[in-house]
MMTF fields as JSON, N, C-alpha, C and O atoms, coordinates in Angstrom:
{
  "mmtfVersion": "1.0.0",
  "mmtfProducer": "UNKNOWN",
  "numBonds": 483,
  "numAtoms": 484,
  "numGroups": 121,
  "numChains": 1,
  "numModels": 1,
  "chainsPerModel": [1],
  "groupsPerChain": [121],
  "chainIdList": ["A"],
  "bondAtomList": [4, 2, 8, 6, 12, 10, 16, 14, 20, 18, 24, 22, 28, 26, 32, 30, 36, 34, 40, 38, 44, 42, 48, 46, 52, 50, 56, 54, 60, 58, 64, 62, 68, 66, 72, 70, 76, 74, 80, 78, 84, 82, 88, 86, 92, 90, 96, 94, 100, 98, 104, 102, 108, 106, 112, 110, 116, 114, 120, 118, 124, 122, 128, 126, 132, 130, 136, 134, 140, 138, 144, 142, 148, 146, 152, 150, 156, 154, 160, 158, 164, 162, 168, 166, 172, 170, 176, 174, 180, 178, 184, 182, 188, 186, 192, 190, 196, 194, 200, 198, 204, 202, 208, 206, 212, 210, 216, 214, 220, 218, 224, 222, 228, 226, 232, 230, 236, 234, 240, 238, 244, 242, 248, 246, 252, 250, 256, 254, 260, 258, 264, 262, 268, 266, 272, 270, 276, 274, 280, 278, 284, 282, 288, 286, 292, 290, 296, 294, 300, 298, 304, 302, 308, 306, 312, 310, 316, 314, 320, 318, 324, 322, 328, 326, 332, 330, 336, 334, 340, 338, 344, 342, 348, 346, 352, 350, 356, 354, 360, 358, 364, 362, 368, 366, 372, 370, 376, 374, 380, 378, 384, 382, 388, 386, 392, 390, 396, 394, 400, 398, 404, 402, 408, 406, 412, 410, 416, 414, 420, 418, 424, 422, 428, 426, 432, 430, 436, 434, 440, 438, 444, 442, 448, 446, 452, 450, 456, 454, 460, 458, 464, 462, 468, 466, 472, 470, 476, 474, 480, 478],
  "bondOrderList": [1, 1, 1, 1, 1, 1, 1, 1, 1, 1, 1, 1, 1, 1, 1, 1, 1, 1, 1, 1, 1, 1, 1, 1, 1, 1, 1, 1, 1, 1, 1, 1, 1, 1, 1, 1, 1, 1, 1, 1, 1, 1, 1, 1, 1, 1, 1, 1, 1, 1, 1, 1, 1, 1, 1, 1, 1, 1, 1, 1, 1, 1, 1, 1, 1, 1, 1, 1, 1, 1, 1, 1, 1, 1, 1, 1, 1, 1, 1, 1, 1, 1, 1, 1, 1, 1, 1, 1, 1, 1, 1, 1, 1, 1, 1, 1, 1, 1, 1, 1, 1, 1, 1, 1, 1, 1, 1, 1, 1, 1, 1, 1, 1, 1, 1, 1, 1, 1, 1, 1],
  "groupList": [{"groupName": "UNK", "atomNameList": ["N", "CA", "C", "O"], "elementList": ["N", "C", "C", "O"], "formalChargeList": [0, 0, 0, 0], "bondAtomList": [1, 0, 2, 1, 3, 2], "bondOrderList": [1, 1, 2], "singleLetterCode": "X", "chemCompType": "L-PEPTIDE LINKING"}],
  "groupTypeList": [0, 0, 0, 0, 0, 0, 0, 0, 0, 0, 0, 0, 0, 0, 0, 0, 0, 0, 0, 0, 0, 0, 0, 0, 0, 0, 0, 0, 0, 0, 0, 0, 0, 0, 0, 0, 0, 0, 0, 0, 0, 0, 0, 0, 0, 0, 0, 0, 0, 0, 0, 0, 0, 0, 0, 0, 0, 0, 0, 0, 0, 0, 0, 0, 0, 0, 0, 0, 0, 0, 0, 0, 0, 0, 0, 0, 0, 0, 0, 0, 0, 0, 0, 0, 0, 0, 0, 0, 0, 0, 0, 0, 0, 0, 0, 0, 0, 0, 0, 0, 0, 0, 0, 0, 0, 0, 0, 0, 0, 0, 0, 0, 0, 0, 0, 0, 0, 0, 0, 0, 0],
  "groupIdList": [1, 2, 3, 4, 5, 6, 7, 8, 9, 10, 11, 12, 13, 14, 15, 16, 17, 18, 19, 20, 21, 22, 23, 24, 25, 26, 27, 28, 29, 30, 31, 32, 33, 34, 35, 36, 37, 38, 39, 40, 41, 42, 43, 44, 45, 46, 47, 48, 49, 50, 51, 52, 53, 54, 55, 56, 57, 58, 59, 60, 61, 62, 63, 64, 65, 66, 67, 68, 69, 70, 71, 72, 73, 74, 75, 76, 77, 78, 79, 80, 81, 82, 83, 84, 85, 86, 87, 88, 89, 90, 91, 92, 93, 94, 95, 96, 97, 98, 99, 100, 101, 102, 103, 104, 105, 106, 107, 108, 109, 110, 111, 112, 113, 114, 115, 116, 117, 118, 119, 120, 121],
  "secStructList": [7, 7, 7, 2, 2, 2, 2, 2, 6, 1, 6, 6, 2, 2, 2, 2, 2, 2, 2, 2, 2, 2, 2, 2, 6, 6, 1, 7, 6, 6, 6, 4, 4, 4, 1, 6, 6, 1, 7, 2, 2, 2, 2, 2, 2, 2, 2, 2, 2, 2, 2, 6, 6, 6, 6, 6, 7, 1, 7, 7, 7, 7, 2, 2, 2, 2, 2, 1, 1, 1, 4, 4, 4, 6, 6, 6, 6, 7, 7, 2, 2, 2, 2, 6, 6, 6, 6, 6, 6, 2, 2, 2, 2, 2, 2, 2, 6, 6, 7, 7, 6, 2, 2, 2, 2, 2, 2, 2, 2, 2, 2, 2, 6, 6, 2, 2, 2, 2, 2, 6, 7],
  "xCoordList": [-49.791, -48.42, -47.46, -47.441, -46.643, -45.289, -44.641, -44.386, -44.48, -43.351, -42.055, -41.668, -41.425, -39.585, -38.972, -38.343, -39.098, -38.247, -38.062, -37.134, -39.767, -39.574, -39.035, -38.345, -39.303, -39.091, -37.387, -36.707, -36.732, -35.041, -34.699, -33.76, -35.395, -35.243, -35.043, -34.967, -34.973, -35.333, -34.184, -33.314, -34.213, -33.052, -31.497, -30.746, -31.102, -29.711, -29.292, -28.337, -29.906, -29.978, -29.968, -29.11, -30.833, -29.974, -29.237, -28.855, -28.711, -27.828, -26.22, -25.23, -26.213, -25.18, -24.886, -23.967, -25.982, -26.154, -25.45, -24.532, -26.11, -25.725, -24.18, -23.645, -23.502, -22.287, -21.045, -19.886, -21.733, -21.251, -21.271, -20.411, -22.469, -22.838, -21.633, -20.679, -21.557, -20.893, -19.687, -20.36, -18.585, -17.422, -17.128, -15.938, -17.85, -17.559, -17.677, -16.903, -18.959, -18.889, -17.966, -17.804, -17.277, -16.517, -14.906, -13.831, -14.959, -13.529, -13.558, -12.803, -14.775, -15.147, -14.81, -15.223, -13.861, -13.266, -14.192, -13.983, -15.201, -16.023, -17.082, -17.605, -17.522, -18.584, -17.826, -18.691, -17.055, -16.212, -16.252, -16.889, -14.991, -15.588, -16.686, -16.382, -18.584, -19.064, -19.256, -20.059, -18.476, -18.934, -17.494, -17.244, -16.936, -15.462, -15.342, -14.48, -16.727, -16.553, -17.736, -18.465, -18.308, -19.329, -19.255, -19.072, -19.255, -19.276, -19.638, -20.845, -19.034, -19.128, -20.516, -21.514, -20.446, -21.355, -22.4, -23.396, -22.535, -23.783, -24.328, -25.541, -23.25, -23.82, -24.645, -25.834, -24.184, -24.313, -25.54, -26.063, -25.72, -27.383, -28.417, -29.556, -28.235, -29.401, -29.832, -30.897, -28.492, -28.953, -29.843, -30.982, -29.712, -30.486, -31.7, -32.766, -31.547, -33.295, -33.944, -35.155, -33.194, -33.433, -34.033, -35.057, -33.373, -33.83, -35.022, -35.877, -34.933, -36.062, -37.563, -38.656, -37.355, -38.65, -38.478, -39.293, -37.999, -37.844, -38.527, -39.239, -38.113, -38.55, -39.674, -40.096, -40.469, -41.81, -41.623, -42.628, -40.096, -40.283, -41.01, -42.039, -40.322, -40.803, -40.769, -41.74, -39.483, -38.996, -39.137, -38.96, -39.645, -39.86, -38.724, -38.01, -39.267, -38.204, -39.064, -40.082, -38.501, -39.657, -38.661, -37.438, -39.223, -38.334, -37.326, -36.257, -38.432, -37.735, -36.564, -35.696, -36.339, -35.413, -34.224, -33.149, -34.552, -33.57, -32.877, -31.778, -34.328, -33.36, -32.751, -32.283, -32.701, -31.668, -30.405, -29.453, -30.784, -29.242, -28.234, -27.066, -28.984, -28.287, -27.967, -27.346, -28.069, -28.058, -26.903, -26.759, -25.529, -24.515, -23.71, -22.601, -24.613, -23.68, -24.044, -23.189, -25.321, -25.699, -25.467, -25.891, -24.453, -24.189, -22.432, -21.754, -22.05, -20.619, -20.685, -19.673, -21.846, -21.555, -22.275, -22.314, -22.609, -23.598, -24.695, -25.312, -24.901, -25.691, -26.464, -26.545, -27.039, -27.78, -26.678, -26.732, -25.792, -24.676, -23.688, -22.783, -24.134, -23.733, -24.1, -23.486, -25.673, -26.563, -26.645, -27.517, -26.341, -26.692, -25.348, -25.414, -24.538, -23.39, -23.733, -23.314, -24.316, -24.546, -25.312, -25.291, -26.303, -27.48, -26.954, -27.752, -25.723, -25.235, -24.843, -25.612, -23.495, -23.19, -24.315, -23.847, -25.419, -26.408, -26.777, -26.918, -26.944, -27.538, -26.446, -26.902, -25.051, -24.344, -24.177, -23.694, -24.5, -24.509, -25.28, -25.049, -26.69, -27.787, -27.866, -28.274, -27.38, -26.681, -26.06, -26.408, -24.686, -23.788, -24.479, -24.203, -25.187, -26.126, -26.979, -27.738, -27.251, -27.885, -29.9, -30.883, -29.598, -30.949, -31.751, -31.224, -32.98, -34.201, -34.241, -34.74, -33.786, -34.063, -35.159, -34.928, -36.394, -37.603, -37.378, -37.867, -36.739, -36.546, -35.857, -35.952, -34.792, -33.291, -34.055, -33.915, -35.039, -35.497, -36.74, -36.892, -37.443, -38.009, -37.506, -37.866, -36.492, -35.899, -35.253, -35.842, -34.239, -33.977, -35.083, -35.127, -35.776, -37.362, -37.702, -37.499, -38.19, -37.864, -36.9, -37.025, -35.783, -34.881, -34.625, -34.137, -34.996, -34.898, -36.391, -36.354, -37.154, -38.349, -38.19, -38.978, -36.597, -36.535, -35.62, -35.046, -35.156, -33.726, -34.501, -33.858, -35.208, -35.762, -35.405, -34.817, -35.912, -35.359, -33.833, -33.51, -33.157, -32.073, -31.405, -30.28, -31.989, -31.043, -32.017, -31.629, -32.827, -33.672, -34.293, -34.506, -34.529, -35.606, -37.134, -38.227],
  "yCoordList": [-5.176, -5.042, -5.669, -6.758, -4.558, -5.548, -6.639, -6.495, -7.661, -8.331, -7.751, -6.589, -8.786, -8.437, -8.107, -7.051, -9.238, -9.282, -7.848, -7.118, -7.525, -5.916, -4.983, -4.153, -5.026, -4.011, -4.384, -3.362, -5.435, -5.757, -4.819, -4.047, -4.78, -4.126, -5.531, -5.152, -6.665, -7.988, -8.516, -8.339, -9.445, -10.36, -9.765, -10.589, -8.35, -8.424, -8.056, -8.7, -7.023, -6.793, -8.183, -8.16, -9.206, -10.202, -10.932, -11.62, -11.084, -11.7, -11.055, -11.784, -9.673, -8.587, -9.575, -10.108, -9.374, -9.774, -11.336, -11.648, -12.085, -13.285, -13.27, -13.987, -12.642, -12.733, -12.374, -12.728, -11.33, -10.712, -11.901, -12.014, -12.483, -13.684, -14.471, -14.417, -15.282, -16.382, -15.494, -15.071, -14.794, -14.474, -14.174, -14.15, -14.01, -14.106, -15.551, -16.079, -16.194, -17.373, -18.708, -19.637, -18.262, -19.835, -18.989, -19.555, -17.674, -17.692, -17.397, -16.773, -18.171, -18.58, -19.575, -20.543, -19.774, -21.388, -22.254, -23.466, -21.737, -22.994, -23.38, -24.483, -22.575, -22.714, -23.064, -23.327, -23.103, -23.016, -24.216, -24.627, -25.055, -26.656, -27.369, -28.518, -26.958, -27.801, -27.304, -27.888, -26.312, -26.101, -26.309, -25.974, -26.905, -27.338, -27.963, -27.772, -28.862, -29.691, -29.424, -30.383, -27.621, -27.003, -26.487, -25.362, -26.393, -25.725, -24.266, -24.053, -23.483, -21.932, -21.426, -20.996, -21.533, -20.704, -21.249, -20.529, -22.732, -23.058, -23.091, -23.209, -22.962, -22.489, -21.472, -21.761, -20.104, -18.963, -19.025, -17.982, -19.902, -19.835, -20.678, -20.211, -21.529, -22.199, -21.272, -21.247, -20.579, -19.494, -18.65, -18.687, -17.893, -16.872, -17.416, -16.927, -18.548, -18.96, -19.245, -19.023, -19.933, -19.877, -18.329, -18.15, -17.525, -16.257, -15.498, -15.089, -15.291, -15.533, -16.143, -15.652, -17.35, -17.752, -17.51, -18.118, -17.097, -16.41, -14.71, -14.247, -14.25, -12.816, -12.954, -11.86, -14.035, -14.086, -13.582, -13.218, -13.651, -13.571, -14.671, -15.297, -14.727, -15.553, -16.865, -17.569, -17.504, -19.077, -19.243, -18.472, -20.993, -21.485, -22.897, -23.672, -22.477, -23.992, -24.798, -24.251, -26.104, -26.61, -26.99, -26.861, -27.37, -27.497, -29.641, -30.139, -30.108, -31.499, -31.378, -32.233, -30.125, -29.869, -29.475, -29.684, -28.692, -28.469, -29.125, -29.011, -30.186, -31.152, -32.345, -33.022, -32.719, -33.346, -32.784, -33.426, -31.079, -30.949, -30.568, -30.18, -30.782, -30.236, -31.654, -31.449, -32.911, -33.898, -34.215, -34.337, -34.502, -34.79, -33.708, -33.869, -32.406, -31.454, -31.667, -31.495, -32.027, -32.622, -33.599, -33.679, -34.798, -36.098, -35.173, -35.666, -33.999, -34.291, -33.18, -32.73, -33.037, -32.112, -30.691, -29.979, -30.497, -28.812, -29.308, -30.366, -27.853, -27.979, -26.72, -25.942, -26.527, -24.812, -23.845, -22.98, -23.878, -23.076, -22.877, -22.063, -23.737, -22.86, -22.463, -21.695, -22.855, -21.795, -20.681, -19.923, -20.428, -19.181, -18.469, -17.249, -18.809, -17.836, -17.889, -17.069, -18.633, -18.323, -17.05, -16.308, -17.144, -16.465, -15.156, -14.268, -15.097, -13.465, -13.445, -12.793, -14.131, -13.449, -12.573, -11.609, -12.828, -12.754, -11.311, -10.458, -11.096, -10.273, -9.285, -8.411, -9.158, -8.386, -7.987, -6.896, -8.702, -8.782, -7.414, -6.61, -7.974, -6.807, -5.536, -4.507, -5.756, -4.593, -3.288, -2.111, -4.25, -3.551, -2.693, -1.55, -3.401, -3.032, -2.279, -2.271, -1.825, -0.646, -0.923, -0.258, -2.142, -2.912, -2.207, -2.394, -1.497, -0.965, -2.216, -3.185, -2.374, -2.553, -3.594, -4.796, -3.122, -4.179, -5.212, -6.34, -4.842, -5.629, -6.673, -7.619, -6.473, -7.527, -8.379, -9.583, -7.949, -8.555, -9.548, -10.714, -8.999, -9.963, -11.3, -12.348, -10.951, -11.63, -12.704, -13.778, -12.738, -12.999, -14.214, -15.419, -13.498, -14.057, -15.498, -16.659, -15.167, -16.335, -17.258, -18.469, -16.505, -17.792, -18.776, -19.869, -18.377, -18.912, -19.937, -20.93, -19.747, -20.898, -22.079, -22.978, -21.742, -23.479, -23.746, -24.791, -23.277, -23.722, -25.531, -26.209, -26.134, -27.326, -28.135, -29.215, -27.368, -27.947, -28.246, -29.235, -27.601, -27.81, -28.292, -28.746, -28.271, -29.558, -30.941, -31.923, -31.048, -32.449, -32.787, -33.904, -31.567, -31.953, -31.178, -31.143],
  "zCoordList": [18.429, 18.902, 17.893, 17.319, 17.883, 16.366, 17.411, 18.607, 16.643, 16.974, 17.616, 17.497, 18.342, 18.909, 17.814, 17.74, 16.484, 15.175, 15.109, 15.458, 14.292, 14.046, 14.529, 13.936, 15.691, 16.818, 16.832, 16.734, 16.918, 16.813, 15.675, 15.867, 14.407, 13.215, 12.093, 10.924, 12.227, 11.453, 11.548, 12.4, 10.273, 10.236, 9.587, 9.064, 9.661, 9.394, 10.835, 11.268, 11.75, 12.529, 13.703, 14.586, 13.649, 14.279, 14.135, 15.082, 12.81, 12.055, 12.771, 12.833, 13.239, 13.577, 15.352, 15.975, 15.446, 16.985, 17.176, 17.935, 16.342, 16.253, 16.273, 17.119, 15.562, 15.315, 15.925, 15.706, 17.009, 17.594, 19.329, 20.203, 19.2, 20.298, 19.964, 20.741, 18.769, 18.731, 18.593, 17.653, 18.588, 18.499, 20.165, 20.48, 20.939, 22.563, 23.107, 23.905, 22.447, 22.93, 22.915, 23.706, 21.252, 20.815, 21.476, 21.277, 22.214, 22.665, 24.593, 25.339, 24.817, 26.197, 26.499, 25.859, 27.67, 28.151, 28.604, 28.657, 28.937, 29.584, 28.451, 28.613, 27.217, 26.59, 25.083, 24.248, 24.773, 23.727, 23.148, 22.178, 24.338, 23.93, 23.539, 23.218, 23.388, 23.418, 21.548, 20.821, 21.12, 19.745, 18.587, 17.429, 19.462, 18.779, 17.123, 16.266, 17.105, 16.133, 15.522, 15.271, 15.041, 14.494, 13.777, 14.242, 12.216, 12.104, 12.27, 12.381, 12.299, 12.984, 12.053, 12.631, 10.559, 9.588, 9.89, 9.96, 10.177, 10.272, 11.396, 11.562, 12.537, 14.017, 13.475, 13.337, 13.068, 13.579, 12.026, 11.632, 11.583, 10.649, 11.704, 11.74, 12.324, 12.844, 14.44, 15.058, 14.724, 15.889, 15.137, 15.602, 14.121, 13.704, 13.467, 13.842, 12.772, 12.617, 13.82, 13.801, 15.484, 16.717, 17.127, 17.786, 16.717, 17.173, 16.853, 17.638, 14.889, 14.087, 14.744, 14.462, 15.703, 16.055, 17.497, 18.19, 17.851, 19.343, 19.529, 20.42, 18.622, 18.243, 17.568, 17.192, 17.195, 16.874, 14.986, 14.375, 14.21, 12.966, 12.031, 12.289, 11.051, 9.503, 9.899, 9.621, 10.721, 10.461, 12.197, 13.139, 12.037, 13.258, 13.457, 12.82, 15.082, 14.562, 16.143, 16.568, 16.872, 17.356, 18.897, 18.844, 19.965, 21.097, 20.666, 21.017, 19.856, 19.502, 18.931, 19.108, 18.04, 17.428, 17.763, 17.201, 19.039, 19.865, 20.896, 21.438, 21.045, 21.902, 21.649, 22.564, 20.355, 19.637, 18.701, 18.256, 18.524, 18.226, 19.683, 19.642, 20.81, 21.884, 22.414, 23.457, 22.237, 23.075, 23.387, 24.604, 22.453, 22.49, 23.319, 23.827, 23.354, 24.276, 26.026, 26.895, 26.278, 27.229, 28.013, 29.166, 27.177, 27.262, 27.835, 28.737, 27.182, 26.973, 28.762, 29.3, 29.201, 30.259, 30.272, 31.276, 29.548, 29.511, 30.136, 30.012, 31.198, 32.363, 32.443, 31.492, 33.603, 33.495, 33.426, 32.552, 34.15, 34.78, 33.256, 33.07, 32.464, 30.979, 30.307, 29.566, 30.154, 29.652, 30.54, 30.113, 31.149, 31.988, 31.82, 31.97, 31.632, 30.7, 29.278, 28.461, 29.066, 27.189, 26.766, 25.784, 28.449, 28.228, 29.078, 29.377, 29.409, 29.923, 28.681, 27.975, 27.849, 26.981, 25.946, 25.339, 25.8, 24.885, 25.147, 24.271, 26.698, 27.32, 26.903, 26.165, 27.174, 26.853, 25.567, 25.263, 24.895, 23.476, 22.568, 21.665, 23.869, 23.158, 23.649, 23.11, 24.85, 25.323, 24.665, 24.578, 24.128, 23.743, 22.328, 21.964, 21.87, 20.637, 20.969, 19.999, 21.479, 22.168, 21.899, 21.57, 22.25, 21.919, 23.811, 24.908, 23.554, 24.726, 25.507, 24.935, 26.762, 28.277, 27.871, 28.003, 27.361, 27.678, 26.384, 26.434, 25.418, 24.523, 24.518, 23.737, 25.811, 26.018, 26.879, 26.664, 28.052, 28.736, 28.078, 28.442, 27.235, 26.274, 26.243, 26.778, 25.401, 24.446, 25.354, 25.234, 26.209, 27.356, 27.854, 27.604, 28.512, 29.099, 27.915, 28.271, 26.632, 25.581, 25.437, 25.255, 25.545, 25.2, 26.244, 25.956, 27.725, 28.65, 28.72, 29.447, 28.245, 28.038, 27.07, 26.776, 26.549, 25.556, 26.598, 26.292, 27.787, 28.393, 28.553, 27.752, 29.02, 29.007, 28.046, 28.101, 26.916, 25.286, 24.999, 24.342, 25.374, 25.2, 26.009, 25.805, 27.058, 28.425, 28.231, 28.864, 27.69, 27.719, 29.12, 29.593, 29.664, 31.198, 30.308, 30.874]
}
């Protein structure tokens, strides 16, 4: 079985996605604030490599990792109830990209197994 990556079509293809994520997200009132003081380029590089190992591509990355660049957003108030808009926007995202039903749900399904990682439960 190919990989999600492949099957996404690789890394420019989520690189598109990515970009298209973070341009809904940093002009979302409730999710906006916790990326105020981010750079944007390097947000939207450490998501792709997030995704990259989500989609089972080239680059990994580890749940420790995630739960220390997420801590200060945790401390400042991010809860499930904003990942779970992060994780609609996413959904809409791939949507709109005309990304196959089982693929969004994949993908989806994954990113929701670091939600732990990134809230620190």
């Amino acid at each position: 079985m190919e990989s999600l990556y492949f099957e996404l079509g690789g890394s420019k293809v989520i690189e598109r996605i990515v970009d298209d994520l973070y341009n809904r997200v940093l002009r979302d009132q409730d999710l906006a604030p916790f990326f105020a003081n981010i750079d944007p380029v390097l947000l939207r590089h450490k998501f792709c490599t997030f995704m990259n190992t989500v989609a089972g591509g080239p680059y990994e990355r580890s749940g420790l990792e995630l739960r220390s660049a997420h801590f200060g957003a945790v401390n400042e108030g991010l809860t499930d109830s904003h990942v779970d808009k992060f994780v609609a926007h996413f959904s809409e995202v791939l949507n709109e990209a005309a990304i196959p039903s089982p693929l969004v749900e994949a993908l989806i399904a994954r990113v929701n197994e670091f939600r732990g990682d990134v809230l620190g439960y």
